[in-house]
py3Dmol code that shows the C-alpha trace and the ligand (Angstrom):
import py3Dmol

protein = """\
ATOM      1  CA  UNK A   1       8.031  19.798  19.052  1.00  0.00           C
ATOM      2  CA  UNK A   2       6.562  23.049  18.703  1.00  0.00           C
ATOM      3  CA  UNK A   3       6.163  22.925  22.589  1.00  0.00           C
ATOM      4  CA  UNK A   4      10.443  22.678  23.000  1.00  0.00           C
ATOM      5  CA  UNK A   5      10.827  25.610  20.164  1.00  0.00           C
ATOM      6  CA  UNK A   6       8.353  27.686  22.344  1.00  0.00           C
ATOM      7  CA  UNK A   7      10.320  26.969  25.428  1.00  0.00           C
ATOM      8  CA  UNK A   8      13.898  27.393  23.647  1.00  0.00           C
ATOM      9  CA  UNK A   9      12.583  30.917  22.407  1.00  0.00           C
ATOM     10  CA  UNK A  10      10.960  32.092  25.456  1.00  0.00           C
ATOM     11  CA  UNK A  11      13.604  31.400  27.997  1.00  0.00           C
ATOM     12  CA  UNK A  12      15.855  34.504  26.746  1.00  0.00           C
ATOM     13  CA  UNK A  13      12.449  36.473  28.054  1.00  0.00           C
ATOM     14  CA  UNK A  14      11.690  35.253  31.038  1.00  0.00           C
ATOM     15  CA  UNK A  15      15.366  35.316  32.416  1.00  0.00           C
ATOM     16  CA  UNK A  16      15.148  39.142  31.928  1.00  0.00           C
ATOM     17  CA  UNK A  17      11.858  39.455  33.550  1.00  0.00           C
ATOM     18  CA  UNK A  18      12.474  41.412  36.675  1.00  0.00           C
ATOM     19  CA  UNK A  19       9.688  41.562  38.933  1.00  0.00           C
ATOM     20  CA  UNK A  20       7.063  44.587  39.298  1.00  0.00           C
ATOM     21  CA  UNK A  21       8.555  45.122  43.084  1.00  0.00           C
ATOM     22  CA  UNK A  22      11.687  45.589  42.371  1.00  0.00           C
ATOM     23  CA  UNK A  23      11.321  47.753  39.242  1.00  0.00           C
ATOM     24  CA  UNK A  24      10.220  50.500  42.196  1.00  0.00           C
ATOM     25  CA  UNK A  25      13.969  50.537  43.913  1.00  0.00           C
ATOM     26  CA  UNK A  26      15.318  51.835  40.408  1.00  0.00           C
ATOM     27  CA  UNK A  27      14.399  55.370  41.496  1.00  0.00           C
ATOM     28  CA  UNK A  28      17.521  57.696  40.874  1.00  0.00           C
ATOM     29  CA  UNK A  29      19.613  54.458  40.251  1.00  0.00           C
ATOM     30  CA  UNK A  30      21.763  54.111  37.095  1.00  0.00           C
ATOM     31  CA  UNK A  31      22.304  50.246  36.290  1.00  0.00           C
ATOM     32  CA  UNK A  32      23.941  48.578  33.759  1.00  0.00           C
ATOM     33  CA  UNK A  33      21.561  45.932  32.604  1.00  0.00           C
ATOM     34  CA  UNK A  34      23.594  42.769  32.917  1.00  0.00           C
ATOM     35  CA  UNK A  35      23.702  43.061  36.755  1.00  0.00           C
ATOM     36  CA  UNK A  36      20.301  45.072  36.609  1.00  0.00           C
ATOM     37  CA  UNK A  37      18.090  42.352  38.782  1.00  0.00           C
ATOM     38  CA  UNK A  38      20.968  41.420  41.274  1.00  0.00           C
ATOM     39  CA  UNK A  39      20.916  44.804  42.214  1.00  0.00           C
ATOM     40  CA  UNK A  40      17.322  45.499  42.624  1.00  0.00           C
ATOM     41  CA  UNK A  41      17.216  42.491  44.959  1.00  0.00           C
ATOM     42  CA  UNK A  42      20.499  43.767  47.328  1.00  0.00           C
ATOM     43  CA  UNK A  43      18.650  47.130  46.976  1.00  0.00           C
ATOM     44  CA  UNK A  44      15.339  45.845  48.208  1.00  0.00           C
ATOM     45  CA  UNK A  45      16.733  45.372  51.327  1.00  0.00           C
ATOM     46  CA  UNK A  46      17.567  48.838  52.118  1.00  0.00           C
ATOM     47  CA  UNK A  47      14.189  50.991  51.513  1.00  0.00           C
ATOM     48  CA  UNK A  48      15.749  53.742  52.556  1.00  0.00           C
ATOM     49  CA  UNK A  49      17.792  54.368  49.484  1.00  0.00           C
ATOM     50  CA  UNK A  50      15.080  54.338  47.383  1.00  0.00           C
ATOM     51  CA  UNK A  51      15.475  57.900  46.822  1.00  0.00           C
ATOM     52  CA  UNK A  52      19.183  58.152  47.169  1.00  0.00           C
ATOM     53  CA  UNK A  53      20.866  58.869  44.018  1.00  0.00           C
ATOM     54  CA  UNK A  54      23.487  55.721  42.966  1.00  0.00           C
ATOM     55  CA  UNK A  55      25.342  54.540  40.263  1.00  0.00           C
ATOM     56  CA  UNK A  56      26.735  51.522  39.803  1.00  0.00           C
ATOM     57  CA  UNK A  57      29.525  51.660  36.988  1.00  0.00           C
ATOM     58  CA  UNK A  58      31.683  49.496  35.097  1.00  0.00           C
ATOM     59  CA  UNK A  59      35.366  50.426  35.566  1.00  0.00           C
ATOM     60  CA  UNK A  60      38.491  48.655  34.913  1.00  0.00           C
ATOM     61  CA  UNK A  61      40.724  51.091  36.863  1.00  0.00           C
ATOM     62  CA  UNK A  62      40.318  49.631  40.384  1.00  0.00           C
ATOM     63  CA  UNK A  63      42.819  48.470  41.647  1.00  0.00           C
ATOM     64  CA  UNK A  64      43.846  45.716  43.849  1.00  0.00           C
ATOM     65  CA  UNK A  65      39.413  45.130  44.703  1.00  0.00           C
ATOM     66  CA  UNK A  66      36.705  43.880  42.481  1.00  0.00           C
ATOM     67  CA  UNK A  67      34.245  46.516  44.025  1.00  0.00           C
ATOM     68  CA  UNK A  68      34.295  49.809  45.714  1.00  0.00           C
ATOM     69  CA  UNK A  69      31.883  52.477  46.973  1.00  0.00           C
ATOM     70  CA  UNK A  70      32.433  56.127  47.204  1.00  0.00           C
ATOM     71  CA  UNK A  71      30.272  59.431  47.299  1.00  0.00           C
ATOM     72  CA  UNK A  72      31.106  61.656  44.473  1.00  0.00           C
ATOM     73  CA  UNK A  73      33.131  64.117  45.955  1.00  0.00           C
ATOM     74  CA  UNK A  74      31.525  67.479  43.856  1.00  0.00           C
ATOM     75  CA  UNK A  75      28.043  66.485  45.438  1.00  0.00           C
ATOM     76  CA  UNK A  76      29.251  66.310  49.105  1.00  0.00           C
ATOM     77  CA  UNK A  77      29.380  70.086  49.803  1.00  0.00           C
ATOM     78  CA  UNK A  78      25.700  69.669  48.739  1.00  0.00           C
ATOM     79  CA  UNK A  79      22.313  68.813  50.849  1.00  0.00           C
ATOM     80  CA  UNK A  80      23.086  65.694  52.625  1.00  0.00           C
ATOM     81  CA  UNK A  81      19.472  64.263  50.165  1.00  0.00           C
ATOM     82  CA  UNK A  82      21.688  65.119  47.056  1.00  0.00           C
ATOM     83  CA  UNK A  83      24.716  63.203  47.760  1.00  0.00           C
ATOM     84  CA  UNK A  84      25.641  60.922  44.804  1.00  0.00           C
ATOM     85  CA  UNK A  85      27.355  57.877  45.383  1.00  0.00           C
ATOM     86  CA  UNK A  86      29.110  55.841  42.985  1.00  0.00           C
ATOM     87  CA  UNK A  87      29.608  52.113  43.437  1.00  0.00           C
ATOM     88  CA  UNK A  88      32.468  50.744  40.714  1.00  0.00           C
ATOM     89  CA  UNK A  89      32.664  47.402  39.730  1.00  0.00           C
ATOM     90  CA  UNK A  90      35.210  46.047  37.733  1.00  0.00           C
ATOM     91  CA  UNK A  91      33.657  43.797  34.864  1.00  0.00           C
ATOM     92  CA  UNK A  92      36.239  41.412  34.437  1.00  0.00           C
ATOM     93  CA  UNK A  93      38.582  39.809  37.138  1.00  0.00           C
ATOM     94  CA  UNK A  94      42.327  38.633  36.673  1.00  0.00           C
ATOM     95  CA  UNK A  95      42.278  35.001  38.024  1.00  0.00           C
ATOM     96  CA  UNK A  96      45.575  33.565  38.493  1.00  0.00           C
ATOM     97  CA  UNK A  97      45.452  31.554  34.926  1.00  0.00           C
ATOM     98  CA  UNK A  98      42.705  33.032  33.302  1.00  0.00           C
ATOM     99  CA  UNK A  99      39.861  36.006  33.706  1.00  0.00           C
ATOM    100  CA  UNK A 100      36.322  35.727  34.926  1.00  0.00           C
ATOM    101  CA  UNK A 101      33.597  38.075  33.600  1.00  0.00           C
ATOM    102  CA  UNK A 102      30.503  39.220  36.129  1.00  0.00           C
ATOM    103  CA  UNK A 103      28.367  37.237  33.841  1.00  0.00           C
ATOM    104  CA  UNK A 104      30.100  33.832  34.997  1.00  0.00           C
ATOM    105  CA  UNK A 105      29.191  35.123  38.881  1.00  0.00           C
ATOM    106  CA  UNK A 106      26.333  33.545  40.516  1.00  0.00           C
ATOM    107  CA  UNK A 107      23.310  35.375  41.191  1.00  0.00           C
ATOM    108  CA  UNK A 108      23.308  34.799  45.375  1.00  0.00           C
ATOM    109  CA  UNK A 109      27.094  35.607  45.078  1.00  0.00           C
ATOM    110  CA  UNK A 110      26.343  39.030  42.971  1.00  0.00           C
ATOM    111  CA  UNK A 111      23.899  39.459  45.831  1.00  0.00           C
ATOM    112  CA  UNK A 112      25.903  39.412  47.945  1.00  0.00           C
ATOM    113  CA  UNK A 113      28.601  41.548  46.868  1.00  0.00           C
ATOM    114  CA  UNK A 114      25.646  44.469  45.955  1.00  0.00           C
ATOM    115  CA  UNK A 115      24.402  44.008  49.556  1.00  0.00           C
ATOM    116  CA  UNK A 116      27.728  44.508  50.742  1.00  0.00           C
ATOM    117  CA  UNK A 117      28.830  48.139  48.802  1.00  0.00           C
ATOM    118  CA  UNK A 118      25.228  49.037  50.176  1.00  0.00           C
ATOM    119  CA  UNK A 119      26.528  48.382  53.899  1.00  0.00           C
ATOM    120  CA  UNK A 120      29.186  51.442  52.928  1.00  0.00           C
ATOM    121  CA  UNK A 121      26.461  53.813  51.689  1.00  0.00           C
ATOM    122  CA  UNK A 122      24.763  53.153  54.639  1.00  0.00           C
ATOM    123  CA  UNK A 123      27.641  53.715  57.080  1.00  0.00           C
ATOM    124  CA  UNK A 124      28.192  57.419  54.838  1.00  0.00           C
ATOM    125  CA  UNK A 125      24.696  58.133  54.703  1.00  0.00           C
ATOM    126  CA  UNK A 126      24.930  58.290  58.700  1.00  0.00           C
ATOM    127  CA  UNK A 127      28.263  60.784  58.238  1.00  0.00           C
ATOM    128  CA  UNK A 128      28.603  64.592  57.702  1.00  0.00           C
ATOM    129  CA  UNK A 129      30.779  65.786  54.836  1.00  0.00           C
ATOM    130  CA  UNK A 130      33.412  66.394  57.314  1.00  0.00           C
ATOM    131  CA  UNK A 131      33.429  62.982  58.654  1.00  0.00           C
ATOM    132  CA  UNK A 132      32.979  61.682  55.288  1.00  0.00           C
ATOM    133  CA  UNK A 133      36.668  63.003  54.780  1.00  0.00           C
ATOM    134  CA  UNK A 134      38.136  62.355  57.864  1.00  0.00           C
ATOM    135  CA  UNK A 135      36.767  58.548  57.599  1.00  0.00           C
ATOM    136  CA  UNK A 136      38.711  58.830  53.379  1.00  0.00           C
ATOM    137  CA  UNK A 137      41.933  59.816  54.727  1.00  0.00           C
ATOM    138  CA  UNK A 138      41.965  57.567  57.916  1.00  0.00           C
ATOM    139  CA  UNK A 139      41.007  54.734  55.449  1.00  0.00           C
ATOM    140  CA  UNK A 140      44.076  55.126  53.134  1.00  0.00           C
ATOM    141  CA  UNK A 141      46.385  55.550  56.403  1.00  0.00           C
ATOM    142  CA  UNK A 142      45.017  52.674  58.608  1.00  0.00           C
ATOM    143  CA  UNK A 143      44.563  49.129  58.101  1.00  0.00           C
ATOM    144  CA  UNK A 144      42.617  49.356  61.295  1.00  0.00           C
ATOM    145  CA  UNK A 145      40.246  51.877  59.912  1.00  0.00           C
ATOM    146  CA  UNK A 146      40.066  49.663  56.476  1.00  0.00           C
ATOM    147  CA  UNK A 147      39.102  46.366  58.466  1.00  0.00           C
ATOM    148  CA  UNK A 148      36.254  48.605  60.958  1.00  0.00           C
ATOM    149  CA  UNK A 149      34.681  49.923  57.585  1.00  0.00           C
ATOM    150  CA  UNK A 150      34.536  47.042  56.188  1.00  0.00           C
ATOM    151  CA  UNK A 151      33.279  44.869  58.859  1.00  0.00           C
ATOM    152  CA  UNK A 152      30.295  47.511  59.361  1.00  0.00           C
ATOM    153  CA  UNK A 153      29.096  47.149  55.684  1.00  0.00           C
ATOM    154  CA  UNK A 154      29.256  43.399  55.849  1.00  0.00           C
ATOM    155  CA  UNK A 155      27.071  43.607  59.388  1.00  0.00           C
ATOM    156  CA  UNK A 156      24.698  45.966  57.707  1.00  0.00           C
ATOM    157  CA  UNK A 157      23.821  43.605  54.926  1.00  0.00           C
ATOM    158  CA  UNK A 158      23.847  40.658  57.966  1.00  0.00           C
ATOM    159  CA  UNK A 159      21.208  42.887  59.911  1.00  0.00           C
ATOM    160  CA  UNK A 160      19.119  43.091  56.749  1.00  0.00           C
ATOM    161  CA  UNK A 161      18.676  39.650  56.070  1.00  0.00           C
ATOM    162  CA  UNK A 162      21.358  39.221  53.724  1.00  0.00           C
ATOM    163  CA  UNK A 163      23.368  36.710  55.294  1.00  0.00           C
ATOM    164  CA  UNK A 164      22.754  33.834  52.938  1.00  0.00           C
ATOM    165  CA  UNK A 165      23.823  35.830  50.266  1.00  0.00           C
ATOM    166  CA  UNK A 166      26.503  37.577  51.696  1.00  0.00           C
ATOM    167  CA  UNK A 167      27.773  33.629  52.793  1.00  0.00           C
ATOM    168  CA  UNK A 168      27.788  32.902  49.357  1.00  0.00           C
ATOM    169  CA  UNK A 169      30.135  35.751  47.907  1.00  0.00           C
ATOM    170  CA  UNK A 170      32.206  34.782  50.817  1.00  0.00           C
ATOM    171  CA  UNK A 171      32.634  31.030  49.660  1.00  0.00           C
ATOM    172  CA  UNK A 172      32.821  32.061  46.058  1.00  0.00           C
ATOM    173  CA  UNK A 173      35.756  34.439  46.747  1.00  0.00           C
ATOM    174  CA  UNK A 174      37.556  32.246  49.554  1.00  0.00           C
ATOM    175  CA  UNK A 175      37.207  28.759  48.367  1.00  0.00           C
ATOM    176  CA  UNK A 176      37.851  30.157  44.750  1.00  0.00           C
ATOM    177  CA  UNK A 177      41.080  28.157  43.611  1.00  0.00           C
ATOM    178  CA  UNK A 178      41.379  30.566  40.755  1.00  0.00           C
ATOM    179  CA  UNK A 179      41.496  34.000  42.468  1.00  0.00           C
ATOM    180  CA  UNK A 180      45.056  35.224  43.674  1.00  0.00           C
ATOM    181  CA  UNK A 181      46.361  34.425  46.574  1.00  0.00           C
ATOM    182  CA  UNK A 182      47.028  37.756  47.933  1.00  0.00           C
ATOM    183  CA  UNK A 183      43.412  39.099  47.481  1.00  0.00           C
ATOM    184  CA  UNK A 184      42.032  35.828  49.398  1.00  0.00           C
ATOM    185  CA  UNK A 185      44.158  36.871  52.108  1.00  0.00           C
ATOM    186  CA  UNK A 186      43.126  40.253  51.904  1.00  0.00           C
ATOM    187  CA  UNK A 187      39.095  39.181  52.312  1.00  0.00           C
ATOM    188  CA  UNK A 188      40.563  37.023  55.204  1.00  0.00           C
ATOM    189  CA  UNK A 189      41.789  39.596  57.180  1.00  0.00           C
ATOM    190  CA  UNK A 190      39.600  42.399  57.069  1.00  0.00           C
ATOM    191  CA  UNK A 191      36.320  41.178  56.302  1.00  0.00           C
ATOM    192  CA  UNK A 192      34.069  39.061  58.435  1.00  0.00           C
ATOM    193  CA  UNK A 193      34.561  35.428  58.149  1.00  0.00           C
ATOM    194  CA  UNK A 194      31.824  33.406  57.311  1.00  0.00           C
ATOM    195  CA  UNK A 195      31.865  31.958  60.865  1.00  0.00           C
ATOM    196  CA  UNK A 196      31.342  35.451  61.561  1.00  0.00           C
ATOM    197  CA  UNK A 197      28.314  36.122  59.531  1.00  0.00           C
ATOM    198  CA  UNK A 198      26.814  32.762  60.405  1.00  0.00           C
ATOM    199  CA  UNK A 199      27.135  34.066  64.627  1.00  0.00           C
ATOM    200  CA  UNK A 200      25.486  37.307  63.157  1.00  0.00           C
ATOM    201  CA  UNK A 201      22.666  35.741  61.451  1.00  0.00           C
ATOM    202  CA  UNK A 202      22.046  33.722  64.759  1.00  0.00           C
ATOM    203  CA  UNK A 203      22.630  36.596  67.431  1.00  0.00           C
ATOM    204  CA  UNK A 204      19.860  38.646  65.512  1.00  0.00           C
ATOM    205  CA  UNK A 205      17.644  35.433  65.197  1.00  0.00           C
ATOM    206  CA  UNK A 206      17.536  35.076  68.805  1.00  0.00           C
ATOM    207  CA  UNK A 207      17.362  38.829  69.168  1.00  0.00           C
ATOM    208  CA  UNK A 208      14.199  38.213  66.864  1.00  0.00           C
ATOM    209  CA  UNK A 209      12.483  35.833  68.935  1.00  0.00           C
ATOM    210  CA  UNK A 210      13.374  37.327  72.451  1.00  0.00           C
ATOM    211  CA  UNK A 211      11.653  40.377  70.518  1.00  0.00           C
ATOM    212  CA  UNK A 212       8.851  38.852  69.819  1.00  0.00           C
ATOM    213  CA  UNK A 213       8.529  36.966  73.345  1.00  0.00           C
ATOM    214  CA  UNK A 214       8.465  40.579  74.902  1.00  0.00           C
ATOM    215  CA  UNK A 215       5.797  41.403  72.594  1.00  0.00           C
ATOM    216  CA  UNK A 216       3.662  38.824  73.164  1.00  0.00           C
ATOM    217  CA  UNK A 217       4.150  39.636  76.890  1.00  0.00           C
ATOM    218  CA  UNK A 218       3.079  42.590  76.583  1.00  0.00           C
ATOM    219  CA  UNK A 219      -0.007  42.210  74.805  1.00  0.00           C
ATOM    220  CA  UNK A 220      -1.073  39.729  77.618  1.00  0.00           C
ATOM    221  CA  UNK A 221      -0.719  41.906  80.020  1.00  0.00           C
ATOM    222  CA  UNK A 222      -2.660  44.676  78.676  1.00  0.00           C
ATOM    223  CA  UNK A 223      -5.688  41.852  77.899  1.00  0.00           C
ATOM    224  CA  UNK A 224      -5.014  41.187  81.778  1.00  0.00           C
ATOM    225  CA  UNK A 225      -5.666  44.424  82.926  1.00  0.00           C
ATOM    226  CA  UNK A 226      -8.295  44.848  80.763  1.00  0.00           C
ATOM    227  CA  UNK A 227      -9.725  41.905  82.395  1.00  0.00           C
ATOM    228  CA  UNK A 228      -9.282  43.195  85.775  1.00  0.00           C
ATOM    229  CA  UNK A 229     -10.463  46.346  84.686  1.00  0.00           C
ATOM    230  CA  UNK A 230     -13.566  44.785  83.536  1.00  0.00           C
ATOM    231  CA  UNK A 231     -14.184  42.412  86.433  1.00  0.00           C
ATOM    232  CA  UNK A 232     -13.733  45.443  89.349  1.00  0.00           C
ATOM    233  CA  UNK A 233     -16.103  48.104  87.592  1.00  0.00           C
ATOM    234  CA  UNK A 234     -18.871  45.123  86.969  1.00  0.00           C
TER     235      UNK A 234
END
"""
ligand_1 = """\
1
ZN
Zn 33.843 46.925 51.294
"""
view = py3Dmol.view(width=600, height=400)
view.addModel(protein, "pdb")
view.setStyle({"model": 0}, {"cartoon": {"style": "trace"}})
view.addModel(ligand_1, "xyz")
view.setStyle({"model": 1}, {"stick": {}})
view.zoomTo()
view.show()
């Protein structure tokens, strides 16, 4: 009995329990707590924006997307190190009958999503100022431009081992009977489909092991000549 009251009391502890690795990719972060451990997993996959400065706020005036990602536009006439980004999330989304709060998301899907906003600070993190702009404005103009950006933060997250999550935020959102029609549709058309992601996640596999072939290769040779080496000076 006193076992199930220690268990009942304890679990509200060790679902917050985030562990000691991650707490390190909280430098210069601001998170709110409810999502705090999804992020610090999507973040661990990027260690180089350990340092960069990002906050991930809780908005209810985007419209038309769930998430978004966007340098603060005061700090990017500053040093390209103290660019702040901001990455909104809207707490609550409008399902056709009802709403959904982020706490009813799954953890892989939440993942996911994270992983995904990170693929756009990557792709700016690679950009002047001035291309920064150029890449806003072409954004708002051309569907093209919307559907290149977005497929680039998706592959970013694929290339850093993501894909499982990033396969489950797709399901959730496409195979969700609740969310509107129109922003399925959206997803559909400019993002990667998860056939998409799952060719990814098997291109770089293969890239993986044809990398590690070469390797291996490599070091044989060198014990070969070694060998040779060996055998004409004795
Ligand atoms: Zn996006």
């Amino acid at each position: 009995m006193s076992f199930i009251l220690f268990a009942l009391l304890s679990t509200p502890f060790t679902q917050h329990i985030i562990q000691k690795e991650l707490l390190a990719y909280k430098c210069n972060k601001v998170i709110p707590a409810v999502i705090e451990k999804q992020v610090l997993i999507a973040l661990s996959h990027y260690p180089e924006l350990k340092g960069t400065q990002i906050r991930f706020t809780f908005t209810r005036k985007l419209k038309g997307s769930i998430m978004a990602a966007r340098p603060v536009p005061g700090s990017l006439f500053k040093k390209r190190k103290n660019r702040i980004y901001d990455i909104l999330i809207n707490p609550v989304f409008k399902l056709e009958h009802s709403f959904e709060t982020i706490r009813q998301i799954p953890d892989s899907v939440m993942v996911g999503w994270i992983g995904h906003e990170l693929g756009h600070i990557m792709d700016y993190e690679g950009k002047s100022t001035w291309r920064i702009m150029g890449f806003g404005l072409s954004y708002w103009l051309s569907k093209k431009y919307i559907r290149k950006a977005e497929r680039i933060a998706d592959a970013f997250a694929v290339n850093r081992g993501m894909g499982r999550y990033l396969l489950a935020t797709k399901s959730f959102i496409l195979d969700h009977t609740e969310l509107p029609q129109a922003y399925k549709d959206k997803i559909a058309s400019l993002y990667l489909s998860p056939d998409d992601i799952v060719e990814l996640v098997a291109e770089l596999e293969k890239e993986n092991e044809h990398k590690k072939e070469e390797i291996l290769q490599e070091e044989e040779e060198v014990v070969r000549e070694a060998d040779m080496e060996l055998r004409s000076g004795g």
